[in-house]
Backbone as ProteinMPNN parsed JSONL, in Angstrom:
{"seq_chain_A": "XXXXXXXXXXXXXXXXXXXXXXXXXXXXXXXXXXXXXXXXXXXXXXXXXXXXXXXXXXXXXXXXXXXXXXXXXXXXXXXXXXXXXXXXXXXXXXXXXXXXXXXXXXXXXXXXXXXXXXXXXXXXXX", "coords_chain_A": {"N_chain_A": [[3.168, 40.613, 5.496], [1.7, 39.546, 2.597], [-1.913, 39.58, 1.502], [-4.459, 37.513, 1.334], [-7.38, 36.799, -0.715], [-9.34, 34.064, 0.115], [-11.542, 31.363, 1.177], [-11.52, 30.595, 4.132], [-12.101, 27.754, 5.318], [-12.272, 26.448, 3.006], [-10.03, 26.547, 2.516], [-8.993, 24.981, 4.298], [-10.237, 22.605, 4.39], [-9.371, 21.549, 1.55], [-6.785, 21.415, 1.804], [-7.056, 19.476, 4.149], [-8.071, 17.359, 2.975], [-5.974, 16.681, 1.073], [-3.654, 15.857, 2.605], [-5.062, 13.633, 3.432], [-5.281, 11.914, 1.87], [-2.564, 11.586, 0.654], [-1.319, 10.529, 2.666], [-2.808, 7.728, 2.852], [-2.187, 6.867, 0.549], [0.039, 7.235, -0.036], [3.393, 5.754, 0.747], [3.647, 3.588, 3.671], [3.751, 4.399, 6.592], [5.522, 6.27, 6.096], [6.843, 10.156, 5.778], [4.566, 12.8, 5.522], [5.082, 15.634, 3.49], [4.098, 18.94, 3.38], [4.599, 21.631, 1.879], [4.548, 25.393, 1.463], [4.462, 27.762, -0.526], [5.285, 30.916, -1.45], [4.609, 33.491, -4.505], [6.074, 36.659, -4.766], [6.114, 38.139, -7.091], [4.102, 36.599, -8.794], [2.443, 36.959, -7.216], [1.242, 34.638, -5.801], [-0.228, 31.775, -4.253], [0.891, 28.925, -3.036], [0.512, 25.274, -2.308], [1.816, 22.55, -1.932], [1.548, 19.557, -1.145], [3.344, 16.301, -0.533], [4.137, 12.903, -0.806], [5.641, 9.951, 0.243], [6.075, 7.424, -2.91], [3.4, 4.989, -2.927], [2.203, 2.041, -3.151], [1.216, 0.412, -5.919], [2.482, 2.315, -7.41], [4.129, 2.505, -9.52], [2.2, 1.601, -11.579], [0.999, 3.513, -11.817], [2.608, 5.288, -12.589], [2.916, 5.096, -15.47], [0.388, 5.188, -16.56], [0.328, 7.624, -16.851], [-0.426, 10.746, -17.782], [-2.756, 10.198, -18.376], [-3.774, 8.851, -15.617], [-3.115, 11.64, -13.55], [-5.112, 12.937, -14.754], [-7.494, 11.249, -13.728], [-7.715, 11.44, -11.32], [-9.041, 14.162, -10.464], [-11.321, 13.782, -11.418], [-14.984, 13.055, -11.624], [-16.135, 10.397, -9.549], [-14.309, 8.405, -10.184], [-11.954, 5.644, -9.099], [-8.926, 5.466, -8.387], [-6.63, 3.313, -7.283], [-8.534, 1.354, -6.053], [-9.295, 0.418, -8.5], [-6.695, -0.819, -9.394], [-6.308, -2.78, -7.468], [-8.352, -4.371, -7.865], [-8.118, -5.355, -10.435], [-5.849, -5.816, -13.489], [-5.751, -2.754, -14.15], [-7.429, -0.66, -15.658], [-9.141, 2.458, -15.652], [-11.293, 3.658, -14.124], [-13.819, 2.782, -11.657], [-16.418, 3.341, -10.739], [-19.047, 5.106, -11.746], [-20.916, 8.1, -11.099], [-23.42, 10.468, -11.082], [-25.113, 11.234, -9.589], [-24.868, 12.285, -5.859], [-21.947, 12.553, -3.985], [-19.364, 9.919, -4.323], [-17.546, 7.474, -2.002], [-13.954, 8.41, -2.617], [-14.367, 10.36, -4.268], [-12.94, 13.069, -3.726], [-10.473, 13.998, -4.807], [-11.822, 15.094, -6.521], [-13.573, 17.03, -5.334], [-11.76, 18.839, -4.039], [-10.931, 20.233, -6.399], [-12.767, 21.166, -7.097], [-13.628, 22.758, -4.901], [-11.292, 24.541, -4.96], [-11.443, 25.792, -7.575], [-13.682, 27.415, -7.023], [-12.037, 29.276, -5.675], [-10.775, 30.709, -7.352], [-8.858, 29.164, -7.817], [-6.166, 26.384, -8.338], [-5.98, 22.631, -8.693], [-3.594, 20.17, -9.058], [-1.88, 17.173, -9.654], [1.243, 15.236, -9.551], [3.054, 12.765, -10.506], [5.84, 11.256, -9.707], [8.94, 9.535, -10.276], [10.388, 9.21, -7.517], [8.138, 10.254, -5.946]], "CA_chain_A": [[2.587, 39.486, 4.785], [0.508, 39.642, 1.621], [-3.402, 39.814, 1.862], [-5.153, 36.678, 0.413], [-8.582, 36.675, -0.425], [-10.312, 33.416, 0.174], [-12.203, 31.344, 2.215], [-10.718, 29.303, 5.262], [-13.186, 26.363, 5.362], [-12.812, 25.814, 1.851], [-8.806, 26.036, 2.017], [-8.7, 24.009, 5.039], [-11.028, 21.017, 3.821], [-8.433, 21.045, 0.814], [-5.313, 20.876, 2.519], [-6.572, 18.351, 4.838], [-8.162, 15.534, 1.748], [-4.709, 16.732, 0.109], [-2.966, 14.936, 3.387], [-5.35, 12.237, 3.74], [-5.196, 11.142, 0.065], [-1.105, 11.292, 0.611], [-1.363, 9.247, 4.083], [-3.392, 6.868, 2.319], [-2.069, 6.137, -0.726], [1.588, 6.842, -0.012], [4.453, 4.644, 1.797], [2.976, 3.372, 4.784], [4.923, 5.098, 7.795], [7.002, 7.735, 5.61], [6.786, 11.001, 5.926], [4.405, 13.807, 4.023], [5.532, 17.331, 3.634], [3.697, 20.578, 2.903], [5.328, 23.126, 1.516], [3.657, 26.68, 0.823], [5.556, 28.639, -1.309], [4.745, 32.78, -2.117], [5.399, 33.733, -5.291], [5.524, 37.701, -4.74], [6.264, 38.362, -8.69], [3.094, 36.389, -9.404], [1.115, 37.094, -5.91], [0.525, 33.502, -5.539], [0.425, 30.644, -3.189], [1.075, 27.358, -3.758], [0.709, 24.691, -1.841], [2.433, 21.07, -2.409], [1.619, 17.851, -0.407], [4.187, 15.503, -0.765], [4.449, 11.578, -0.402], [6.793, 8.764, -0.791], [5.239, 6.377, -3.569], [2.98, 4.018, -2.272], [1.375, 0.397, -3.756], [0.89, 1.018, -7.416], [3.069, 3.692, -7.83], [4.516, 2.424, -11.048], [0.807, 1.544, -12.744], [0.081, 5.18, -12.024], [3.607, 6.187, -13.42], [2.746, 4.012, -16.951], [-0.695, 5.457, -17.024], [1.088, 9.272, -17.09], [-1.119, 12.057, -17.674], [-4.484, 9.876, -17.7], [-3.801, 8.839, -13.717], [-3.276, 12.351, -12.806], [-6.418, 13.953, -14.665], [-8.008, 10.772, -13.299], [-7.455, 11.875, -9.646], [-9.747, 14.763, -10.278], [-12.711, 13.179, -11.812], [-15.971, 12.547, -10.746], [-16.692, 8.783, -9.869], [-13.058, 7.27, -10.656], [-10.972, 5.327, -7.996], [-7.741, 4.872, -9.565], [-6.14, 2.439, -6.508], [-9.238, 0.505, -5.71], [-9.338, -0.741, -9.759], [-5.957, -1.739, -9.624], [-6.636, -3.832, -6.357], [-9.331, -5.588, -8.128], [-7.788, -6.091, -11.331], [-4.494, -4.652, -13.666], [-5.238, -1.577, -14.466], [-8.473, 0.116, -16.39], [-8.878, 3.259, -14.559], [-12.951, 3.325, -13.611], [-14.557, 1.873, -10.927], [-17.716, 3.583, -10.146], [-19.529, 6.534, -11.919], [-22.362, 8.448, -10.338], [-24.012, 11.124, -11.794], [-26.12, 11.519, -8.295], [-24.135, 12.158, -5.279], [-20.689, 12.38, -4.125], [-18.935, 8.763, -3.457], [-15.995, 7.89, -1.494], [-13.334, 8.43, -3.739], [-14.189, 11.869, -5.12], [-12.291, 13.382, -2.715], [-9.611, 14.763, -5.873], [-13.193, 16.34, -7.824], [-14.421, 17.805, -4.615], [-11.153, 19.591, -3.71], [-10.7, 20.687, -7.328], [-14.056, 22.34, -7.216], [-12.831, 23.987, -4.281], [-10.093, 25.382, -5.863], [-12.044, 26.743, -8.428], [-14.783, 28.26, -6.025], [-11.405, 30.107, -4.88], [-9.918, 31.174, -8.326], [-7.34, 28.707, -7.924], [-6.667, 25.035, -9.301], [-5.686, 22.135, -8.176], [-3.085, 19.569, -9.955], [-1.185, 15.81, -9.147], [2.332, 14.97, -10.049], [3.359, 11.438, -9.859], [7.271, 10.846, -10.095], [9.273, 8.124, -9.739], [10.739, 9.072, -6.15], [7.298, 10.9, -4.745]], "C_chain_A": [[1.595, 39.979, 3.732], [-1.05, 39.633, 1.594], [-4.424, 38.932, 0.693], [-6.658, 36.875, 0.452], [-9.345, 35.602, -0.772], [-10.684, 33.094, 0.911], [-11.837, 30.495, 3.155], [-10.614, 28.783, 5.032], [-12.416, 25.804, 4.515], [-10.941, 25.302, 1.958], [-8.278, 25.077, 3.285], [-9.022, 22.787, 5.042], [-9.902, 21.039, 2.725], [-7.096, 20.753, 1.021], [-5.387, 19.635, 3.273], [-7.57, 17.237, 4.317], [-7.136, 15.583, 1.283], [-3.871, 15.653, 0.927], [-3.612, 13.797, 3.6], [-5.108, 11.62, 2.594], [-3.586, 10.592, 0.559], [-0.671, 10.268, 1.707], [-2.083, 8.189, 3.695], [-3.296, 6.311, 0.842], [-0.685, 6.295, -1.084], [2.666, 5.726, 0.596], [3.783, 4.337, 3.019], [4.135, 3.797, 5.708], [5.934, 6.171, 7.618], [5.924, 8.722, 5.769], [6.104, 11.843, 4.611], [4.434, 15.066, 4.658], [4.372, 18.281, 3.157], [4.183, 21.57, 3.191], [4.101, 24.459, 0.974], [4.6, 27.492, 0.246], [4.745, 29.893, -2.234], [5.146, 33.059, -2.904], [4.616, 35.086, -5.189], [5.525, 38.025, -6.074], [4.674, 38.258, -9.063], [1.734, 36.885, -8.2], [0.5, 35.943, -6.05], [0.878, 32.538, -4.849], [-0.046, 29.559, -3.826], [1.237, 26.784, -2.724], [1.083, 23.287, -1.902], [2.101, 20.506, -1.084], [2.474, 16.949, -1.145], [4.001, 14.321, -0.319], [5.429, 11.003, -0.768], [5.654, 8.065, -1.434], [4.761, 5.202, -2.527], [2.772, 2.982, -3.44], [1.082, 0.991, -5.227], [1.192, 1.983, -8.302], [3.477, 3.656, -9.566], [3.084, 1.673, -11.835], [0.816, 3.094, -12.892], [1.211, 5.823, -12.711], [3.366, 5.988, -15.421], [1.774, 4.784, -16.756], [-0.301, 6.96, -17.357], [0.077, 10.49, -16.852], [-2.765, 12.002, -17.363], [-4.463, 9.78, -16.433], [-3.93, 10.083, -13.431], [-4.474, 13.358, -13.222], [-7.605, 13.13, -14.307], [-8.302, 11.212, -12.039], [-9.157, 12.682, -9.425], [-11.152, 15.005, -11.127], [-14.077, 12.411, -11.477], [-16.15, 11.315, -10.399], [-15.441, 8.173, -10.022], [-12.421, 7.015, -8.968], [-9.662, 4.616, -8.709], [-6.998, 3.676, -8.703], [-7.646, 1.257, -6.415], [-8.875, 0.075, -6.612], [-8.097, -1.718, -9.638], [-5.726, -3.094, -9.244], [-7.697, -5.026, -6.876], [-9.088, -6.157, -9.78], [-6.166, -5.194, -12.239], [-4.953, -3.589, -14.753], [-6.353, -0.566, -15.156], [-9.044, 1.319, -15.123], [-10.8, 3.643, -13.381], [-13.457, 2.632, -12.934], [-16.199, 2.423, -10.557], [-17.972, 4.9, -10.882], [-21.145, 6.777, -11.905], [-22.32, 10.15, -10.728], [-24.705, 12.239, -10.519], [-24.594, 12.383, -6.905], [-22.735, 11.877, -5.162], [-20.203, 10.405, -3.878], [-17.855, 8.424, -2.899], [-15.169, 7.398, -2.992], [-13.485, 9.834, -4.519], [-13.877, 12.875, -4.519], [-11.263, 14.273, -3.423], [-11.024, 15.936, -6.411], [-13.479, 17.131, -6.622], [-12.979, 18.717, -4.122], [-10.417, 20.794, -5.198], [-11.823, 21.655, -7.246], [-13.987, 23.397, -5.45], [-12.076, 24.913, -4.369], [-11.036, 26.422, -6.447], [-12.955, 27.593, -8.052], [-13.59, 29.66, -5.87], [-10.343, 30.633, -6.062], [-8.55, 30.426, -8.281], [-7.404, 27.27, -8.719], [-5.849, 24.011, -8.455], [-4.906, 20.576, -9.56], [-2.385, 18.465, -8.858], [0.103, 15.792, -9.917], [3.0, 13.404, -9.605], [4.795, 10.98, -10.661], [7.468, 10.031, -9.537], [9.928, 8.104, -7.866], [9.499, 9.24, -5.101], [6.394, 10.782, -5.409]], "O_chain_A": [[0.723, 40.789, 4.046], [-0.846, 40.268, 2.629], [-4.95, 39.354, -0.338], [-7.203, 37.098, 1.533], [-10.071, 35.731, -1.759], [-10.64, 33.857, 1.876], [-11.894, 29.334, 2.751], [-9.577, 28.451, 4.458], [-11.796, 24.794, 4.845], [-10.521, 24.189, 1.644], [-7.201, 24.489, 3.191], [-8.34, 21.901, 5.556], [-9.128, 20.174, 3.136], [-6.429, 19.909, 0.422], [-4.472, 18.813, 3.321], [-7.89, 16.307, 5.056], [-6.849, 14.482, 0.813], [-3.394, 14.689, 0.328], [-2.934, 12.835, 3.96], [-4.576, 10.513, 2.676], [-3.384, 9.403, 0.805], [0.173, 9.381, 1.579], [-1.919, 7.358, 4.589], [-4.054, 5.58, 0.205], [-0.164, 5.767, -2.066], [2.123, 4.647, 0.835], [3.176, 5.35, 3.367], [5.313, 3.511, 5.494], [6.742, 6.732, 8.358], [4.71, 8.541, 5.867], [6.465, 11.852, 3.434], [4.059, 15.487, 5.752], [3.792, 17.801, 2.183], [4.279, 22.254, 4.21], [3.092, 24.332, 0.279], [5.612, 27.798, 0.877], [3.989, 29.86, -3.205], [6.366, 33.136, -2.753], [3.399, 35.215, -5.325], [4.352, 38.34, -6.277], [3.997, 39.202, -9.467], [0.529, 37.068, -8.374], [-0.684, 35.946, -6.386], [2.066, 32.26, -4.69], [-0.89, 29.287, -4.681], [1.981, 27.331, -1.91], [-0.012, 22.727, -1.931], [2.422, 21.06, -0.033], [2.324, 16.839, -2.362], [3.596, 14.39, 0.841], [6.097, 11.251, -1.771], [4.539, 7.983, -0.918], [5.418, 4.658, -1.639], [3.203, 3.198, -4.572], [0.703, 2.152, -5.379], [0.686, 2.41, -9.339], [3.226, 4.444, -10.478], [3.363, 1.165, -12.921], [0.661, 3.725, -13.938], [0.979, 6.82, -13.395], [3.692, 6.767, -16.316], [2.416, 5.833, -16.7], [-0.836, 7.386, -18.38], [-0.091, 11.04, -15.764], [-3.586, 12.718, -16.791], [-5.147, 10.627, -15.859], [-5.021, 10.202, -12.874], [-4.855, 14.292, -12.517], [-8.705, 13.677, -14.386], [-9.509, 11.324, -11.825], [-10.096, 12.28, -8.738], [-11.791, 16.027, -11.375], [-14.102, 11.239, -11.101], [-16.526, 10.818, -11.46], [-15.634, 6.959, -9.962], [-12.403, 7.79, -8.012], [-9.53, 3.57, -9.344], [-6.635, 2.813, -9.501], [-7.404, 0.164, -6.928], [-8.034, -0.8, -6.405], [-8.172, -2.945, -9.713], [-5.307, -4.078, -9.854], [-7.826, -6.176, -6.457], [-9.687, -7.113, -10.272], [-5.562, -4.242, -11.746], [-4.608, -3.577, -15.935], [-5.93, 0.589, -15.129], [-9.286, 1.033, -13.95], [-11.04, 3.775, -12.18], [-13.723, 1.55, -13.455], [-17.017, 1.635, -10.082], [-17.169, 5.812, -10.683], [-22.117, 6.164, -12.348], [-21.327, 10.872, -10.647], [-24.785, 13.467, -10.492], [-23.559, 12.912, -7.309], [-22.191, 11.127, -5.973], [-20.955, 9.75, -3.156], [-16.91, 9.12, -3.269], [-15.426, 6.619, -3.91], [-12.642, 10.231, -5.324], [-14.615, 13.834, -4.746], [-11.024, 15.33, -2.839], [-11.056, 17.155, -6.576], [-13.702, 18.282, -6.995], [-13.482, 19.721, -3.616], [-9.691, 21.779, -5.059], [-11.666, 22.872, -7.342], [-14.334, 24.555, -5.222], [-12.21, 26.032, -3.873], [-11.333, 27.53, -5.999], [-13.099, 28.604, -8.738], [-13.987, 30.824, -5.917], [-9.194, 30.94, -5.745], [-7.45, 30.882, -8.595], [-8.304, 26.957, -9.497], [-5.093, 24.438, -7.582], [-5.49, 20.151, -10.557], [-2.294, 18.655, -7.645], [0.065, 16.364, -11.007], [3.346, 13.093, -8.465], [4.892, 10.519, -11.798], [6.827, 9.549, -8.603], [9.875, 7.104, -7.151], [9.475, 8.777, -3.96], [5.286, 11.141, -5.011]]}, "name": "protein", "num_of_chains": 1, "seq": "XXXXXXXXXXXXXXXXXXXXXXXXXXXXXXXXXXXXXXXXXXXXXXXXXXXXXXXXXXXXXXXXXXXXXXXXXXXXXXXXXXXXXXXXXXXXXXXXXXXXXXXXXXXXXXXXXXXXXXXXXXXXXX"}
């Protein structure tokens, strides 16, 4: 096996907001995958969380590239807004403290603690 160097904690708190986000904002009762996939060429791991689309799937498909660099922005809840009206992507920004909902920014800045990054993909099946 290859010889990674980061830090547990940090990649275990991101794997498991990666599955709660996907259990909570995917299909209710379907199935989510994680895949890890080694790329020896590049010496890198990758990890994918998978969902089926949940509730709003097609706002977030129409919004395209803003929804998914929304995800990982401080202060935004991209599902709550829709719930309370159609569609402006902002519900709360705080300057201070984390709030629920920054759950994408705080696993991104994990990433980056760990030389890595963290990205969303929102297609029409997943």
């Amino acid at each position: 096996l290859p010889q990674f160097y980061f830090d547990p904690q940090l990649l275990r708190y991101l794997h498991r907001q990666a599955l709660s986000n996907a259990c909570k904002y995917g299909k209710t009762g379907e199935v989510v995958l994680t895949e890890i996939i080694f790329d020896e060429k590049e010496m890198r791991l990758k990890i994918n969380v998978i969902n089926m689309p949940g509730e709003y799937h097609e706002m977030l498909l129409e919004l395209g590239e803003d929804a998914e660099s929304a995800v990982f922005t401080k202060g935004v809840q991209i599902h709550e807004r829709f719930a309370n009206d159609a569609g402006s992507i902002v519900t709360k920004k705080s300057e201070a403290a984390s709030l629920p909902g920054d759950g994408g920014w705080i696993i991104q800045r994990c990433a980056k603690i760990m030389k890595g990054r963290c990205s969303i993909k929102f297609e029409e099946t997943r």
